[in-house]
Every structure is written in structure tokens, then in C-alpha cells.
C-alpha positions in Angstrom: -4.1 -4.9 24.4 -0.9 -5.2 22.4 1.9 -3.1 22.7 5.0 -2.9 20.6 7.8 -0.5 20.9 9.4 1.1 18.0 12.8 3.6 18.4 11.0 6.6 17.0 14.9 7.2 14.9 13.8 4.6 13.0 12.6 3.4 9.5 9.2 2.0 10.3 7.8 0.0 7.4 4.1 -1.6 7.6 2.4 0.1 10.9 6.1 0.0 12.5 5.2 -3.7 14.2 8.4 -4.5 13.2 7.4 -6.0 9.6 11.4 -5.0 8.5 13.1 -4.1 12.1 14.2 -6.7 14.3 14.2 -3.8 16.6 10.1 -3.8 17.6 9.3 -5.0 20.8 6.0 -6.2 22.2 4.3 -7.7 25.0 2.2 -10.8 23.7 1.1 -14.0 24.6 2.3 -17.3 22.4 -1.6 -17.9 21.4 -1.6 -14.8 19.7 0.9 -16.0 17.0 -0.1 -19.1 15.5 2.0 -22.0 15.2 3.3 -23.4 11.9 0.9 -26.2 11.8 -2.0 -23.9 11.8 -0.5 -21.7 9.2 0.2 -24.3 7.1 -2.6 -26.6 7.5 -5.7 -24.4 7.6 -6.1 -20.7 8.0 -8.4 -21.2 11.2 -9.3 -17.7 13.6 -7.6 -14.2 13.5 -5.0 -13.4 16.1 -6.4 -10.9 18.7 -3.9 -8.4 18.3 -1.5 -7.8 15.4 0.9 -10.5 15.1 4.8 -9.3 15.7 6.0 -9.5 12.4 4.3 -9.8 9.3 8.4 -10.4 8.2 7.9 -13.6 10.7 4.8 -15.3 9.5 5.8 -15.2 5.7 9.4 -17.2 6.7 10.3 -19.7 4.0 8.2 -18.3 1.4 9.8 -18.6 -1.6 9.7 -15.4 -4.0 8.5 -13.2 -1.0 11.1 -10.2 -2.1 9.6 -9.7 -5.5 5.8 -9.8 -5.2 3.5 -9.4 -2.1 1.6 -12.9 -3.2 4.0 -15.5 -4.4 1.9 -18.2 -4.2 -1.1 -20.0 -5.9 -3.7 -19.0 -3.2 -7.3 -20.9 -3.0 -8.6 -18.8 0.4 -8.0 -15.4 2.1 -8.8 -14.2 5.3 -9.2 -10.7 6.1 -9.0 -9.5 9.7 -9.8 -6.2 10.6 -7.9 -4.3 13.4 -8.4 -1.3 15.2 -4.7 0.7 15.5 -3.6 3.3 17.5 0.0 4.9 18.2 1.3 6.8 20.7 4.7 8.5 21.7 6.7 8.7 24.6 10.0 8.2 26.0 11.9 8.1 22.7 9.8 4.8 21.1 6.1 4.7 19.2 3.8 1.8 21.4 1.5 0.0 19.2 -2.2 -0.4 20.2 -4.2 -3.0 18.4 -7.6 -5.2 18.6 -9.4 -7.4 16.6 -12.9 -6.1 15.7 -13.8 -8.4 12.6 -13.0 -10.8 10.0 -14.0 -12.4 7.0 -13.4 -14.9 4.4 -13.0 -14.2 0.5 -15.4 -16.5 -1.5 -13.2 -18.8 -3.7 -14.2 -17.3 -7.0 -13.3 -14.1 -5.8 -9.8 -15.5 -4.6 -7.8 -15.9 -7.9 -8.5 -12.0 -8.8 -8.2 -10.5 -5.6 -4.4 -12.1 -5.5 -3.7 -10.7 -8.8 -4.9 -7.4 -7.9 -2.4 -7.1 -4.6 0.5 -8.9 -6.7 -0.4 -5.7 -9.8 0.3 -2.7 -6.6 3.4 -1.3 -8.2 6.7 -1.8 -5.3 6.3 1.4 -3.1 9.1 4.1 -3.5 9.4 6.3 -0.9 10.9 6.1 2.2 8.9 4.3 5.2 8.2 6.3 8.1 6.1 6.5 11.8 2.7 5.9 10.2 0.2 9.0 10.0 -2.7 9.1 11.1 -2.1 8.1 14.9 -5.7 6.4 14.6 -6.6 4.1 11.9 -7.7 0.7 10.7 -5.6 -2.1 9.8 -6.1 -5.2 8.3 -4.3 -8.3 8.1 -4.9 -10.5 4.8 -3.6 -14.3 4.4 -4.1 -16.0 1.7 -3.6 -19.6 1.7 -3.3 -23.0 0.3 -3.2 -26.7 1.2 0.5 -26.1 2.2 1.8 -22.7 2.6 0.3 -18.9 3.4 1.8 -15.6 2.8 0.2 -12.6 5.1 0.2 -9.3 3.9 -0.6 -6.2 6.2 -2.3 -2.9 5.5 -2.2 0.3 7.5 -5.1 1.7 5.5 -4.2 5.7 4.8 -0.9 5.1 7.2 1.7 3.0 5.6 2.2 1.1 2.6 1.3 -2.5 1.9 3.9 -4.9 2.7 4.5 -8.8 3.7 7.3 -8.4 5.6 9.8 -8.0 2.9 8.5 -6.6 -0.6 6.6 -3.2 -0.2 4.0 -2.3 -2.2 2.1 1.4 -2.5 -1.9 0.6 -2.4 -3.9 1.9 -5.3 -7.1 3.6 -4.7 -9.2 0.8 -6.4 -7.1 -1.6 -4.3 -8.0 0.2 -1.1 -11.9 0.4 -2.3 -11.8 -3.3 -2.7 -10.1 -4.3 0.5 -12.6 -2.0 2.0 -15.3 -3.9 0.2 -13.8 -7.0 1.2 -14.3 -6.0 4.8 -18.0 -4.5 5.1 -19.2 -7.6 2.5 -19.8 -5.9 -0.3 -17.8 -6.9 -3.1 -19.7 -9.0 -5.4 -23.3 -10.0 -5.4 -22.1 -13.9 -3.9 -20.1 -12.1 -1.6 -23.1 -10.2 0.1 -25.1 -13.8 0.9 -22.2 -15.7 2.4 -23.6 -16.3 6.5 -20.5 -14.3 6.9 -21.5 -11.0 5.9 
């Protein structure tokens, strides 16, 4: 299981994985982050745990401070991760696993990426996310040459991709829900997938 270490003092943005702190720590192996020629090439299978950074795997992606999608995506992958956090010794440690993943039809793609780029940029202050329990999911969307990943502490943190921050709507939440249990759209539900 992954572990990262967050100083509890603080700001913690995006699960507190480190997404905006150069501070988090973890204990991972190097096939758990994937290598730039996977990123860029194809979108191929979800890490196991959550990656480090989300900050790191968006690196070089131009426009990635004003909008949570700058780029002209043609797939998205949603992995779904169970997260859990506990306290002790001054730092937050980080537990996470992959339990599923899915793939966005195509036709889908184009309005799913509008819908995350429309979340208005999240005011408040970033904290230790609440609930200590909760789902997370880590969405990618892609094409031929570049991907931006974007992560969601459902009901515990804001939306972020490392750098811009993002508060989720309700409807957005619903639909990355959807997106998850194979529900959005009637192509969606008949993909092998689902």
C-alpha cells in the first residue's frame, strides 16, 4: 500500500499527495509512476496506488495554471481509488489502492472536458482532507501527444491538476460518479467495460 507523508502544519491541496508541496513523501516503487513515453504515447493501465504528484505528471503542459484541461483531449481514463488518512507523529500518511477503472467513450470525451474546464477556480483555503475515508479518482485525458491528469478527492478536497484548483459542482460530481459505475449515457452502459 502507498504511503505519503504530509507535515500536518501544512497547506494540503488535492488529497495532500503532494499535488502543490514539494514537501510529501512516499514510499513507491518506479512502476507505479509511469514513464513519459507511456504518458505521451498511449494512456495504457492505472497506477496501483496514487501517483506522487498530480503537480508531476502534468509537467510541460502548457496553460496548466489557468484551466484544469488545457488540451484538445480525444480519451479519458478514470481510475478509481480507495483513500484513507491517518495521523501520527506530527505528519498525515496517505493510504491508497486501485479498485477500478474505466475508459470515457469518445463521443462522450469532448463534453466531459468542457464540463471539468467550466468548475469555477476554488477559493478557499486547502486543508487536511475530511473525511479520513473516501474515494478518489484519478482522470487523464489524453491525446496523440500530450495528457493532463486531474485528481478528485470526492467530498474531501477540491479538484486540482497539480497547479490550477478547481471547486467540483454537484452535477460535475454526479457525472464523475456516473462515469465510474457506467452509467452515463446509454453507449456508455454497453461498452465490454462496464
Amino acid at each position: 500500500m502507498l504511503r505519503a507523508r504530509v507535515d500536518v502544519g501544512l497547506v494540503v491541496v488535492a488529497v495532500g499527495i503532494g499535488a502543490c508541496s514539494s514537501s510529501a513523501k512516499q514510499t513507491a516503487g518506479p512502476a507505479e509512476t509511469p514513464t513519459t513515453a507511456t504518458r505521451v504515447a498511449g494512456l495504457g493501465p492505472c497506477p496501483r496506488y496514487l501517483p506522487r504528484s498530480v503537480a508531476s505528471l502534468n509537467t510541460g503542459v502548457v496553460g496548466i495554471a489557468h484551466r484544469l484541461v488545457p488540451i484538445g483531449a480525444s480519451s479519458v481514463r478514470l481510475c478509481k481509488y480507495a483513500t484513507s488518512l491517518t495521523q501520527g507523529g506530527g505528519s498525515l500518511t496517505i493510504h491508497s489502492r486501485l479498485l477500478d477503472s474505466h475508459r470515457l467513450p469518445s463521443l462522450e470525451v469532448p463534453r466531459f472536458a468542457q464540463a471539468t474546464n467550466g468548475l469555477p477556480e476554488y477559493q478557499g483555503q486547502p486543508g487536511p482532507p475530511e473525511p479520513k475515508t473516501f474515494t478518489s479518482y484519478l482522470i487523464t485525458f489524453a491525446r496523440t501527444t500530450q495528457q493532463v491528469s486531474v485528481l478528485d478527492a470526492v467530498g474531501a478536497a477540491p479538484v486540482t491538476n497539480g497547479v490550477f484548483i478547481a471547486a467540483p459542482t454537484p452535477e460535475w460530481n454526479r457525472e464523475v460518479q456516473d462515469f465510474a459505475h457506467c452509467t452515463l449515457g446509454q453507449s456508455y452502459k454497453a461498452l465490454p467495460t462496464c
